[in-house]
Backbone bond lengths (Angstrom), bond angles and torsions (degrees), N, CA, C in turn:
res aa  C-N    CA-C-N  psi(-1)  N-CA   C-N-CA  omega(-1)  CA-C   N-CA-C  phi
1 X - - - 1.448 - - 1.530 108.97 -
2 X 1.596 124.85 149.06 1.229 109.16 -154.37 1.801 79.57 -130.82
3 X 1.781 106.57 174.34 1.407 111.86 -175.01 1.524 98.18 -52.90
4 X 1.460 116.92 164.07 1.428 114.51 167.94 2.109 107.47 -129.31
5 X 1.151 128.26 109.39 1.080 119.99 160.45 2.080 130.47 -54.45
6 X 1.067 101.99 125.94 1.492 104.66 -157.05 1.869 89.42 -102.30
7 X 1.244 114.04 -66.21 1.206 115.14 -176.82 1.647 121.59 -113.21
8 X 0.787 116.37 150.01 2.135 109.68 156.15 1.632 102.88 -140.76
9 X 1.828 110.56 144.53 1.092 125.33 158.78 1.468 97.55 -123.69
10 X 1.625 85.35 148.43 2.271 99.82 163.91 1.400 102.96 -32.06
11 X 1.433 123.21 141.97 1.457 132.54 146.10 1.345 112.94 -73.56
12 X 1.525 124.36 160.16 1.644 113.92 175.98 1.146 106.32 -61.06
13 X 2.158 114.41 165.70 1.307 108.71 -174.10 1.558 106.38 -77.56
14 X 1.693 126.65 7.02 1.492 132.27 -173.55 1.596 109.49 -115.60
15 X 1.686 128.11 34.31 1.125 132.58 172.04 1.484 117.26 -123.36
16 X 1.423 96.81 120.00 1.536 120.55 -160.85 1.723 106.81 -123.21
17 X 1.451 97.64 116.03 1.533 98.60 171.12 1.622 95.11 -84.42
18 X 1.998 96.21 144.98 1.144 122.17 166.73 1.482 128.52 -60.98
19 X 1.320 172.66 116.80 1.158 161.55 -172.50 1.679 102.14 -130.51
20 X 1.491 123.03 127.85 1.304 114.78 -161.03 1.586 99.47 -159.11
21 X 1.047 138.15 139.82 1.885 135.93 156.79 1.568 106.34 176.00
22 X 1.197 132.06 -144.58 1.226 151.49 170.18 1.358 109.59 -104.87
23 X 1.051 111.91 155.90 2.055 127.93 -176.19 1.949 96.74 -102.91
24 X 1.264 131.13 147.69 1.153 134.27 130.05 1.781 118.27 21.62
25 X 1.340 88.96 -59.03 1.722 102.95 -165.63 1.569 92.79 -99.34
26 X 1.168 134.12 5.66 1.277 126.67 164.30 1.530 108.84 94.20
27 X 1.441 131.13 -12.28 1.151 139.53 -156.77 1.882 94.43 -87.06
28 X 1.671 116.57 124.11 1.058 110.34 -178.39 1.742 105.51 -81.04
29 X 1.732 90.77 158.01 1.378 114.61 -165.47 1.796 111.84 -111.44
30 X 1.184 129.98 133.01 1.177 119.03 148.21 1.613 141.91 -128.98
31 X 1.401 145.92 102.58 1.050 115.09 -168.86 1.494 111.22 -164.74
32 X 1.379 112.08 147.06 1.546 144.34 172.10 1.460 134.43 -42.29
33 X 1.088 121.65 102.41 1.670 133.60 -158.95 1.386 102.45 -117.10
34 X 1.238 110.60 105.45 1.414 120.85 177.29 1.650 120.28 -26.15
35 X 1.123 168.09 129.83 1.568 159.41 -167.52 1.986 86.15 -92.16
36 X 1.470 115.52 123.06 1.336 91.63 163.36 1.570 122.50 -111.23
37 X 1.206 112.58 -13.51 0.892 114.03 144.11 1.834 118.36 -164.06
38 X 1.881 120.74 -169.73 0.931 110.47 -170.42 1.614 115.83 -105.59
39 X 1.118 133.51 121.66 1.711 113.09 179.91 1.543 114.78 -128.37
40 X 1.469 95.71 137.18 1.971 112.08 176.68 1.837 92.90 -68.03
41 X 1.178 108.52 144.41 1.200 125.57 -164.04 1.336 108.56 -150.74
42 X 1.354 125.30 113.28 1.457 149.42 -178.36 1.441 101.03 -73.33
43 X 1.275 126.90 124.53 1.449 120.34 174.01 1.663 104.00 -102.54
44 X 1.687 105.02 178.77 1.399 105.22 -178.03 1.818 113.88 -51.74
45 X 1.241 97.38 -57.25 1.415 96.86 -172.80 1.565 110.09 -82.86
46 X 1.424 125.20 23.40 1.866 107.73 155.18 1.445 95.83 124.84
47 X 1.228 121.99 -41.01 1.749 134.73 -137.97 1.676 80.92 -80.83
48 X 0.843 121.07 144.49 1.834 148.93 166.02 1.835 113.92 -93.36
49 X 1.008 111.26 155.68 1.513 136.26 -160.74 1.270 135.71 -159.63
50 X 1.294 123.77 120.28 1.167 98.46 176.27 1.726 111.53 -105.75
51 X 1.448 118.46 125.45 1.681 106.14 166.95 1.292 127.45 -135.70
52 X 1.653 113.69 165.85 1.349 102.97 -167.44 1.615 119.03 -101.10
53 X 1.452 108.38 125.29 1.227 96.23 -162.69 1.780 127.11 -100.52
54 X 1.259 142.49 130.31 0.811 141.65 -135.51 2.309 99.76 -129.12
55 X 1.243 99.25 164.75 1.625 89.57 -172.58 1.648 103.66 -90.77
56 X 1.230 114.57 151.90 1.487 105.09 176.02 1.464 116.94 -105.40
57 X 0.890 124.98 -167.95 2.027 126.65 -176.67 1.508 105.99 -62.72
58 X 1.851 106.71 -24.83 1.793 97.91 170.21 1.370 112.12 -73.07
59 X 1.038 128.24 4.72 1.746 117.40 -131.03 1.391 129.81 42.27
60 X 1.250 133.34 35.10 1.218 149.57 172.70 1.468 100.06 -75.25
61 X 1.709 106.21 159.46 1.955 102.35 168.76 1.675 86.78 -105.44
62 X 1.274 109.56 134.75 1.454 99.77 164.63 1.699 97.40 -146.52
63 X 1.143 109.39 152.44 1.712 105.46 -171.16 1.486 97.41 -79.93
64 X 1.764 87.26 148.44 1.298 118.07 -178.30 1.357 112.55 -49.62
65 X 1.123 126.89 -54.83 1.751 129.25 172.65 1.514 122.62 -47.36
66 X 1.401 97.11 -10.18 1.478 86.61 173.26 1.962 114.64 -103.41
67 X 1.223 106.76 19.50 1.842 100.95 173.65 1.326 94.52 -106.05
68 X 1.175 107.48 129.94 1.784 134.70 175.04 2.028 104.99 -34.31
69 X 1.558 98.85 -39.84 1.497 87.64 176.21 1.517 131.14 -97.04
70 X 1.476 101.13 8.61 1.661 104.28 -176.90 1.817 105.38 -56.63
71 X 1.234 101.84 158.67 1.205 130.65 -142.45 1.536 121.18 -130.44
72 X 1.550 108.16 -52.79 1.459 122.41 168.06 1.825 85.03 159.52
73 X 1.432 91.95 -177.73 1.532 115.08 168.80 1.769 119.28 -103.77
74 X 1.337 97.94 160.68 1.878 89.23 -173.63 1.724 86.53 -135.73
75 X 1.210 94.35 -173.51 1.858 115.05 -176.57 1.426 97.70 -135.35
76 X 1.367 113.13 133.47 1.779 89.68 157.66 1.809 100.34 166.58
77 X 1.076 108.17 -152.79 1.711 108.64 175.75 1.201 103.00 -119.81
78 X 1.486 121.39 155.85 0.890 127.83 172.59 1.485 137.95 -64.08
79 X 1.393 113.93 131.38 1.369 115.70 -148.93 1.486 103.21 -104.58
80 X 1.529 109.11 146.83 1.634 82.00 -161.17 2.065 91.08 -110.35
């Protein structure tokens, strides 16, 4: 049985997942992934969640907590 999404609402237009580690070449990385929106999420065993989910390199929505380099979330304007 796999996670199941139950609901999603918009994230604010100022919620930015963190993305942060080292590159290949060792050179550290940091950077900002739009939040697009937020979804309650049923896990295998029952327990509920809420996370924010962000697009991945497929264009898939998959929540932010699941890329090896997430970091935390920020608020703010867009930085150019």
């Amino acid at each position: 049985m796999h996670d199941k999404i139950l609901q999603i609402i918009p994230a604010p237009a100022d919620m930015w997942a963190i993305l942060e580690g080292n590159d290949p070449d060792g050179h550290a990385y940091r950077t900002r992934e739009r939040v697009v929106c937020l979804a309650l999420i049923e896990g295998r065993d029952g327990t509920t969640n809420v996370s924010a989910m962000v697009h991945d390199e497929c264009g898939y929505l998959s929540p932010a907590g699941a890329f090896d380099d997430f970091s935390g979330i920020e608020y703010g304007e867009v930085q150019p």
